[in-house]
C-alpha positions in Angstrom: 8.8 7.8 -25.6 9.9 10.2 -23.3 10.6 9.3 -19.4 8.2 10.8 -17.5 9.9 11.4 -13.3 8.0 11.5 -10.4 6.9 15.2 -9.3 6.5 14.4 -5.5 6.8 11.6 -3.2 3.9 8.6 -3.5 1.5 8.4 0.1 2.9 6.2 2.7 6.8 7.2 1.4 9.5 9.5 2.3 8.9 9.0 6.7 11.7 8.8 8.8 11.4 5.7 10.6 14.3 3.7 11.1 13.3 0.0 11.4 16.5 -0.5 13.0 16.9 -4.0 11.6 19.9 -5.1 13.5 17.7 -4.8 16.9 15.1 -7.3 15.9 17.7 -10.0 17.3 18.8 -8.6 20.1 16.1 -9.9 23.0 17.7 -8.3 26.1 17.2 -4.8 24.1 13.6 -5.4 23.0 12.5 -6.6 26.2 13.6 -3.5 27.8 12.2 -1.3 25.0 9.1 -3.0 25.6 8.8 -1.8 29.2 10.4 1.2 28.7 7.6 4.1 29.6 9.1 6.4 26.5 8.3 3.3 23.9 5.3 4.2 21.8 2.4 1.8 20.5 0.2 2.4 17.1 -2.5 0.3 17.8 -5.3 -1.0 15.1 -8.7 -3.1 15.8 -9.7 -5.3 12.7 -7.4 -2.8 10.3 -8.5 0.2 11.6 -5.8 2.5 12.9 -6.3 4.6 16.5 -6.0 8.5 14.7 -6.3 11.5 16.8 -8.4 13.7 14.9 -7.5 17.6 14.0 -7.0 19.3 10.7 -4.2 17.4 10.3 -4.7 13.9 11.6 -2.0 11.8 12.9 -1.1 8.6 14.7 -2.1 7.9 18.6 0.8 7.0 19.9 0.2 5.5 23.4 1.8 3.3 26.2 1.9 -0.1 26.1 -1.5 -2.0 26.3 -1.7 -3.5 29.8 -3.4 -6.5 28.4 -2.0 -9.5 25.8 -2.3 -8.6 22.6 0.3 -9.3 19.4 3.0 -7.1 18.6 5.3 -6.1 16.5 8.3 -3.7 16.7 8.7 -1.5 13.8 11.6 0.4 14.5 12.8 4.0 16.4 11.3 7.2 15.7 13.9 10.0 16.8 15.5 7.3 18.6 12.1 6.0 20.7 11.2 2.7 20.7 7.7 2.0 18.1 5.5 -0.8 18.1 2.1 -1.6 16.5 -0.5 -3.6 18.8 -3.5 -5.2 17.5 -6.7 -5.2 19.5 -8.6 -7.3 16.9 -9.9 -10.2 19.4 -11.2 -7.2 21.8 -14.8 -7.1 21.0 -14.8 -3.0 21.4 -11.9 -1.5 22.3 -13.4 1.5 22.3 -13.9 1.9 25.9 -10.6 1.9 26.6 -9.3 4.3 24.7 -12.5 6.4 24.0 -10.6 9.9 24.8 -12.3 12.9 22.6 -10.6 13.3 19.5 -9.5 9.5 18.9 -10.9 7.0 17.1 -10.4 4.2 15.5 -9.9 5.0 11.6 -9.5 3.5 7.9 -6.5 4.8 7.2 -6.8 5.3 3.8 -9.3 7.9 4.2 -7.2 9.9 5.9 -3.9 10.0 3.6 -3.3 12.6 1.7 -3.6 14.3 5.0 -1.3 12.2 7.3 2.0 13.4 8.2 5.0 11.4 6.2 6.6 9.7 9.3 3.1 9.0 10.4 1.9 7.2 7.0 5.2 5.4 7.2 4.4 4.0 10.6 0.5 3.3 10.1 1.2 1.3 6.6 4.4 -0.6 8.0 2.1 -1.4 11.2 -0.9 -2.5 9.2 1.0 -4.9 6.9 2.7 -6.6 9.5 -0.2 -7.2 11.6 -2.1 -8.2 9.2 1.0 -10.9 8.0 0.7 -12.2 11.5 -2.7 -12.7 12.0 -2.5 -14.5 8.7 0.0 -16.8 9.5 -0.5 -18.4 12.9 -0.2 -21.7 11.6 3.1 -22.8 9.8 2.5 -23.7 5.8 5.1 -27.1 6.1 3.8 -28.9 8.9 0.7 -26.9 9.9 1.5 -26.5 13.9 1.2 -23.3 15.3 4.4 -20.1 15.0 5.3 -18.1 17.7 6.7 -14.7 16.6 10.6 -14.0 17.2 13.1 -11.2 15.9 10.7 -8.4 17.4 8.0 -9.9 15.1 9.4 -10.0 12.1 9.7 -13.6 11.8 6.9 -16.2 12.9 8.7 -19.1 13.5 7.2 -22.7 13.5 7.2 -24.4 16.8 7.3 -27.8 16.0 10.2 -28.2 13.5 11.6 -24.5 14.0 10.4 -23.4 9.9 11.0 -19.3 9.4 8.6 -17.4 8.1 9.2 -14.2 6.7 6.8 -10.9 5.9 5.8 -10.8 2.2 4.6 -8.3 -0.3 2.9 -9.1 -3.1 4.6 -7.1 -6.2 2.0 -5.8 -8.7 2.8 -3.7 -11.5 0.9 -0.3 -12.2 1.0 0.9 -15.6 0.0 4.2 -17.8 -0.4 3.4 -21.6 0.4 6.0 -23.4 0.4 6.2 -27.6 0.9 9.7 -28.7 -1.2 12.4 -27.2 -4.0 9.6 -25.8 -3.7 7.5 -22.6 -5.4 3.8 -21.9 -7.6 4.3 -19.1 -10.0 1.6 -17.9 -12.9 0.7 -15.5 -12.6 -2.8 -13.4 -15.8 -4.8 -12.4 -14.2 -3.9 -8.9 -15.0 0.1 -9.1 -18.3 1.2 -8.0 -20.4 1.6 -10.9 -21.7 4.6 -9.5 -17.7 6.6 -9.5 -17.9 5.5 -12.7 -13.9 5.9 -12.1 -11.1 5.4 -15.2 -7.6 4.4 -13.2 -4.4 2.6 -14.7 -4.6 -0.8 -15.4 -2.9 -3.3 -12.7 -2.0 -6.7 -12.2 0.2 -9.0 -10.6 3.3 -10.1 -11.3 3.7 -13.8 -12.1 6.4 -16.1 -10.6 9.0 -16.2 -13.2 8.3 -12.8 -15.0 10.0 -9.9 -15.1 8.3 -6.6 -14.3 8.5 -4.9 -17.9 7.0 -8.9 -19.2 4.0 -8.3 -16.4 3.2 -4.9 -17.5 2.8 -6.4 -21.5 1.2 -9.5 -20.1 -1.7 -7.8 -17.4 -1.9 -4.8 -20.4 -2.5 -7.6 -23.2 -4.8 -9.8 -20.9 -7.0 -7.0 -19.8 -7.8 -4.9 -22.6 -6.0 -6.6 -26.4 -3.4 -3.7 -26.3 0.6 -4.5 -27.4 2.9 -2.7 -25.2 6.7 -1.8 -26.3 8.8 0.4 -24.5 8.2 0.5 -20.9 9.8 2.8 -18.0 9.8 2.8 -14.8 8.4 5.8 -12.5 8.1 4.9 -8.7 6.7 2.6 -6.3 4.6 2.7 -3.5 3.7 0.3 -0.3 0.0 -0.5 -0.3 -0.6 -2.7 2.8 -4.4 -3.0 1.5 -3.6 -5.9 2.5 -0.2 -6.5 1.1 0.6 -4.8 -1.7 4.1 -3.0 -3.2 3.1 -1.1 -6.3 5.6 -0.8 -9.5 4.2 2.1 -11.3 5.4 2.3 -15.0 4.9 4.4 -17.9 4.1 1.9 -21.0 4.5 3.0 -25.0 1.3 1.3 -26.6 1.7 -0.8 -30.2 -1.7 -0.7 -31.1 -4.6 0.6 -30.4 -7.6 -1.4 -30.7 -9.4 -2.1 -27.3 -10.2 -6.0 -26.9 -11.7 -6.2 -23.9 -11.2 -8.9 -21.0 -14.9 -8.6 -20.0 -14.5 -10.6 -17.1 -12.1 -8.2 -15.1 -13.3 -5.1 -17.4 -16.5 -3.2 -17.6 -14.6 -1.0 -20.2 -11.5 0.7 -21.4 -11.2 4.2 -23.4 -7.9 6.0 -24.9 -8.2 9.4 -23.7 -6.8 13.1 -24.7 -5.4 15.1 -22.4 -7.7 17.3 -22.8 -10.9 15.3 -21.8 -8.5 14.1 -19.1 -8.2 17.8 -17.9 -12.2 18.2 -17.7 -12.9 14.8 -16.9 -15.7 16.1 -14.7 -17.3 17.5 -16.8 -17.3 14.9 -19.3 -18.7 13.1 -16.6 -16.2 10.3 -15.4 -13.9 10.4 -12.4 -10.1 9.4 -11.6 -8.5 7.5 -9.6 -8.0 9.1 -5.6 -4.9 11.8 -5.2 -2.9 9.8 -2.8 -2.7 6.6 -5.4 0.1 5.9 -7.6 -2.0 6.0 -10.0 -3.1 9.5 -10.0 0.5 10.3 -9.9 0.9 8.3 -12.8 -1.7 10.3 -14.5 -0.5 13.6 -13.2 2.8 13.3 -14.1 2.2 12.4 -17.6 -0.5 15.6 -18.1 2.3 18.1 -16.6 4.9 16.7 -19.4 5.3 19.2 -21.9 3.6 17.6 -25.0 6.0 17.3 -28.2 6.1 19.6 -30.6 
């Protein structure tokens, strides 16, 4: 099987931000970064992101809220001071920040046209917010956490536990055998797209991530799985996600489906995979690893 490398960076990678780790401890410094006027804030409301709208679209970075609301720092951005806020317990924020052009956003509809550095920001400040608002409570002892280290760490306040932010590792695999590729459709695609992507799982506790791309492959749709490379990676705070893309050599071919995950699963040529339109199906958006995954593997030169 021939390695198949990335072509171009993976949405939400590649920014600039440095999250200037060795500050998180340091609480003189990020008090004074928080009241410094030059210190930006990202803010979201129940995941939404505040964008200022254009034809390219990009992050509203404002002052400080002048009202409590959890924060987190997520590092310097040419050497100012970024935080994300969330407004999520405001019951509509959008009077205060109701300027024209600015509105609170689903990020992911918006990125394959955001800036690098501002993907970076709006993915690292969704996933951590979202981390804290799910863990107010410690899992040990169940009393509350109070966050420390900037936000980074929520610690427990009655025996002092440390929690720490977590991603949840999935693996994101194309089959390949030959000239075909394994594409399938999950109960969780709108029928309607009728959309073919890459088939996904998570990894396991206890299993490597070339053992949980021939486990989720097996499970889901009957197929053996041999060689398997890796391509890239890419942060999917939807809600807490780090895709491991792969390229996978199939052993077989027959398709036994997992029909409780799976509405179906097709090999495909790369030539119905270049008119897939017309054939009548849909793949997966352009800013997902898995159209990369796709993409890449239709720009390799096919063998002689």
């Amino acid at each position: 099987m021939q390695r198949i490398t990335p072509s171009q960076p993976n949405a939400y990678t590649g920014g600039t931000l440095d999250r200037a780790g060795f500050r998180r401890g340091d609480e003189r410094w990020m008090q004074s970064a928080l009241e410094d006027p030059r210190s930006r804030f990202v803010l979201f409301w129940r995941g939404d992101a505040l964008i200022e709208a254009g034809e390219v679209p990009k992050a509203s970075l404002v002052s400080r809220p002048d009202f409590d609301a959890p924060w987190v720092f997520l590092g310097l951005q040419e050497q100012v001071p970024v935080f994300a806020a969330d407004l999520s317990a405001l019951d509509d924020p959008h009077a205060l920040y109701s300027e024209a052009g600015r509105a609170f956003t689903d990020i992911r509809s918006l990125t394959s046209l955001l800036p690098a550095d501002d993907a970076t920001i709006l993915a690292t400040a969704r996933g951590m917010l979202h981390w804290r608002a799910q863990t107010k409570f410690c899992a040990r002892c169940g009393a509350p956490t109070a966050p420390v280290r900037g936000g980074y760490v929520l610690k427990c306040t009655s025996q002092g536990t440390e929690h720490f932010p977590r991603s949840d590792p999935a693996v994101i695999m194309l089959v390949t055998k030959g000239e075909r590729v394994l594409l399938g459709q999950s109960h969780k695609f709108p029928i309607e797209r009728n959309m073919y992507s890459t088939l996904a799982g998570f990894v396991e506790p206890g299993e490597s991530l070339e053992d949980s791309v021939r486990r989720e492959v097996f499970e889901e749709v009957g197929v053996r799985v041999g060689a398997v490379f890796y391509h890239s990676s890419q942060p999917w705070p939807f809600p807490a996600s780090l895709m491991l893309g792969y390229h996978a050599e199939a052993l077989t071919e027959e398709i036994v489906l997992e029909t409780e995950e799976m509405r179906d699963a097709r090999w495909y040529t790369r030539e119905e995979i270049a008119h897939h339109r017309d054939l009548g199906f849909n793949l997966p958006r352009h800013d997902s690893i898995a159209r990369r995954l796709i993409e890449d593997w239709m720009a390799q030169t096919a063998p002689d």
